[in-house]
C-alpha angles and dihedrals in degrees: 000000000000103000100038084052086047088052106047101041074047098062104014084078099044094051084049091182091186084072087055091054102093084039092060093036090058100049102044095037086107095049132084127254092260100044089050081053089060107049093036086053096046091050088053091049090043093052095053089050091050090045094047086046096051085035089061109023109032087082084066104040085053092049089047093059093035099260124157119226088232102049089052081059091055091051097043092046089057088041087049096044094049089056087055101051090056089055093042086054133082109275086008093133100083139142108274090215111081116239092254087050097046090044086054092043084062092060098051117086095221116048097166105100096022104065116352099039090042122042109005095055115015105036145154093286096044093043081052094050089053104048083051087053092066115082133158097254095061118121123221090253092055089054093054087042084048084053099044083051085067100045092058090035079060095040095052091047093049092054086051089050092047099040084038092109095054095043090047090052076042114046092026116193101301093054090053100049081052087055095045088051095043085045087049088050096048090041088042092058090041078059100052095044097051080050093050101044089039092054089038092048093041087051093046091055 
């Protein structure tokens, strides 16, 4: 239970789905709300494949071109710790598609990977932390528990899609400038902490 509670508050706060909200607002304001169901639903089965995928095979990819597990923390603590630092700051709280992308998201018929899939909710800094995840002393049943984590982590993150146009009339735009700032603090400390156990571990060795 430790480790699937570890996982998903992990990774919970670096997905930070509430970010992906307006995203996902912009781009389904002309479906219907099946059809928003269904892509919503598709994103959030897309970004547990890409995380099971990096979860299992990103050790290999870093032995492959030479890269210690240590030094992939590192650079998944400063990754994690710039994002929050663009949440902690004024006007952090920002789309993570860029406006051209987003304008050429509208034209495509399935949104569902590319975006919101890649990057929104499965990103650089959760693909890091997943690949960090991975070490030589797991059991079989921790990698199932690891991957159990993801499913919840996307199903959490699908009833927040799918619940995004009440908690926006809700929260407004100063409640959810409160909840980016609370997501960068959490996912600044996630930061500080995958920086911290990588250099220990580096100078014990």
């Amino acid at each position: 239970m430790e480790i699937l509670l570890a996982t998903f508050t992990t990774l919970f706060s670096v997905v930070n789905p509430f970010s992906a909200m307006p995203v996902f607002l912009t781009l389904t304001e002309s479906d219907s709300p099946a059809a928003r169901r269904q892509t919503g639903l598709r994103a959030c089965i897309y970004m547990v494949g890409v995380l099971a995928v990096s979860f299992f095979a990103g050790q290999y990819v870093l032995n492959f071109f030479g890269i210690n597990i240590h030094h992939l923390r590192i650079a998944g603590g400063i990754l994690l710790m710039r994002s929050a630092f663009d949440l902690l700051t004024p006007g952090g709280n920002r789309d993570r598609v860029s406006p051209a992308a987003l304008e050429e998201s509208m034209q495509k018929d399935d949104i569902s990977f590319t975006p919101l899939a890649m990057p929104m909710l499965s990103g650089p800094g959760s693909i890091a932390v997943c690949i960090g995840l991975f070490t030589k002393h797991l059991t079989y049943a921790d990698m199932g528990l690891i991957v159990f984590g993801f499913v919840l982590v996307a199903l959490a993150s699908y009833i927040i899609l799918m619940s995004s146009l009440r908690l926006t009339r809700y929260l407004g735009r100063p409640g959810m400038s409160a909840l980016a700032r609370i997501m960068g603090f959490i996912t600044l400390a996630i930061g500080v902490n995958f920086m911290a156990t990588a250099i220990k571990a580096l100078f014990q060795e």
